[in-house]
N, C-alpha and C positions, 0 to 999 in steps of 0.2 A: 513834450509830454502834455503839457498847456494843451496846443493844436489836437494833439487825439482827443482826449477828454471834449473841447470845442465841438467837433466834428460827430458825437455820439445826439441820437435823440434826446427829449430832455426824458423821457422813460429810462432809458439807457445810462444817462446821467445820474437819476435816482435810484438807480438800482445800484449800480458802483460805489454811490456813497455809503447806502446801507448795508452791499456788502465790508464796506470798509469798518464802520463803523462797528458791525456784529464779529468783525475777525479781533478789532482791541477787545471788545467785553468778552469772547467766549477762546479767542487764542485756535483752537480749533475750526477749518471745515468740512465735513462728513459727506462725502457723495451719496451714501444711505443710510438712512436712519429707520431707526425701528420704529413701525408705527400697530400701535396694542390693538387701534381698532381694526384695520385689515390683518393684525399677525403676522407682520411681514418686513421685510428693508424695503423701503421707499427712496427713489431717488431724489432729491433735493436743490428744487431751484436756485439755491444763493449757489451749489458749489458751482453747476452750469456755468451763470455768471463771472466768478471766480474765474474759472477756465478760461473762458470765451477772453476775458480779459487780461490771463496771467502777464503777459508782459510787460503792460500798463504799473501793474498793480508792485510788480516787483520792485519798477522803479520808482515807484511815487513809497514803499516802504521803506526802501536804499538809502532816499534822503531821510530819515526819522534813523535812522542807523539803525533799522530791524530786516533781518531775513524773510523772506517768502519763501516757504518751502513747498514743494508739490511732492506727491509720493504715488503718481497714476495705479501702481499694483495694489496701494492699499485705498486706494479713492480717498484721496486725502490732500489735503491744504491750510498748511499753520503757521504762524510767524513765530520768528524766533529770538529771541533777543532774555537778557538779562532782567531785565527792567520786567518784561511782558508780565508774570505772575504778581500781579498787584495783591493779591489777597494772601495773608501768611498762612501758609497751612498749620492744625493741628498735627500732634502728632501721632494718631489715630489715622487722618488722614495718608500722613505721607506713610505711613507703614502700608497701609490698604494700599495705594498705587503704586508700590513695591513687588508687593506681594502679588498684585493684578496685573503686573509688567511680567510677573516670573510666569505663570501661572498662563498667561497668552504665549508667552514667547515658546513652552514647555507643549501645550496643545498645538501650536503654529507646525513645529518640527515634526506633528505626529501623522498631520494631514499632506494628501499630497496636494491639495490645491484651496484655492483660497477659500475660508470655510468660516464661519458664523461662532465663533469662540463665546463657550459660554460653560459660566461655574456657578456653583452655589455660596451662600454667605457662610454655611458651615465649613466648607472647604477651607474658604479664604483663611477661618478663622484658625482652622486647622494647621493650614501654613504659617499660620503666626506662631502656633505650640510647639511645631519642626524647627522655627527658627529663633525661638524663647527669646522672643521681643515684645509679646504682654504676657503681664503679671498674672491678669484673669482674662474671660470673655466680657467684653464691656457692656455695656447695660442697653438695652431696647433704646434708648434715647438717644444716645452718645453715636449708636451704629445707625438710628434714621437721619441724624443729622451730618454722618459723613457722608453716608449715601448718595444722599439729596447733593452736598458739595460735587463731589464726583459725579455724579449726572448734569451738573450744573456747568462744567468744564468738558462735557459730551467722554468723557471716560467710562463712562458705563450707562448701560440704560437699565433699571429694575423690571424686568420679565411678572413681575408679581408685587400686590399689593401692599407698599409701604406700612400701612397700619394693620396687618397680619404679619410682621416681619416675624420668623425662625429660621433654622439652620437649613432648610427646604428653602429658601426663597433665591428664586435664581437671578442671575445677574449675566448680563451680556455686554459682551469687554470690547470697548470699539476699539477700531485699529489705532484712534490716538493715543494709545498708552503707549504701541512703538515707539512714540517719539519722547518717551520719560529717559529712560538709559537702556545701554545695552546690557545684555544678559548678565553676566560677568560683572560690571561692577553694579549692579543690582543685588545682585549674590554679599557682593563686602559691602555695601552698605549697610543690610540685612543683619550679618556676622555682626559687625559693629555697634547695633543696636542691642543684639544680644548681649556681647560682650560687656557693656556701657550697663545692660541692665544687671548681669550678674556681680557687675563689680558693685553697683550700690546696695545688692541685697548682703553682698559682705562685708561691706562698708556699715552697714547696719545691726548684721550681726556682732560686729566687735564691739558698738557702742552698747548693744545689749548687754 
């Protein structure tokens, strides 16, 4: 492994490491990404790289006890491991990448071939009211700061301007939500949360 790594220009060399580097901080890599100023998916040099090198890279995660995962149909490359999500999700958050799991996986089955999945913030939110896991709609603040999270983990990219956010503002659900759960226990997770919430609004009720 030493030897290959040796054997790459030092170009080559610098770019492996910052590939490396940018897969622990962002856990995702996207073969296209939205880009606002052309309006379009743009292909993306790290994942190139990534590719060019998947073998490499596999083994050099192997030892760190982390998976490398490739998914060529959805242009995608993410390690996978326990440990990987350093940051604790709110629970705002993990509702919204639940919801945006269903919600792809739902539009994915509709299309016959691989297609640009994209929903609005009212939808999402709507799906929360189907599966009465919040109390209310959370406040402008609370939903640009989950946002921003999930764009920040490339799970979503915002189509429209954060500081106009309404029920209008669309959102475009990259293929790494695939890799959250599968359909099915996305579903009982969901359930659970509901369940979990209506038992404290009765829990509440009787103290009343």
């Amino acid at each position: 492994m030493i030897e290959y790594f040796e054997q790459l220009t030092q170009e080559e060399q610098e770019d492996l490491t910052d590939v490396i580097r940018l897969l622990y901080r962002q856990t995702f890599l996207l073969e296209r990404k939205f880009d606002k100023r052309a309006g379009r998916l743009q292909y993306q040099r790290e994942y190139r790289i990534c590719e060019k090198h998947i073998d490499f890279l596999k083994m050099y995660f192997q030892i760190a006890g982390i998976t490398l995962c490739e998914n060529v149909h959805l242009g995608l490359i993410y390690i996978q491991d326990e440990m990987v999500w350093g940051e604790k999700l709110p629970r705002l958050a993990t509702i919204y990448i639940l919801l945006l799991k269903l919600i792809y996986d739902e539009q994915m089955a509709s299309v016959s071939s691989s297609s640009q999945i994209v929903t609005t913030l009212g939808a999402l939110n709507g799906k929360a009211g189907d599966f009465r896991v919040l109390r209310s709609i959370p406040s402008p603040t609370e939903m640009k700061r989950t946002i921003a999270m999930l764009k920040k983990y490339q799970l979503i990219e915002p189509l429209d301007v954060l500081e106009e956010l309404n029920e209008s503002t669309r959102l475009l659900i990259y293929p790494c939500i695939h890799a959250v759960l599968q359909g099915d226990a996305v579903r009982k997770v969901l359930e659970s949360f509901g369940n979990s919430r209506e038992e404290e609004e009765e829990t509440l009720g009787d103290i009343g």
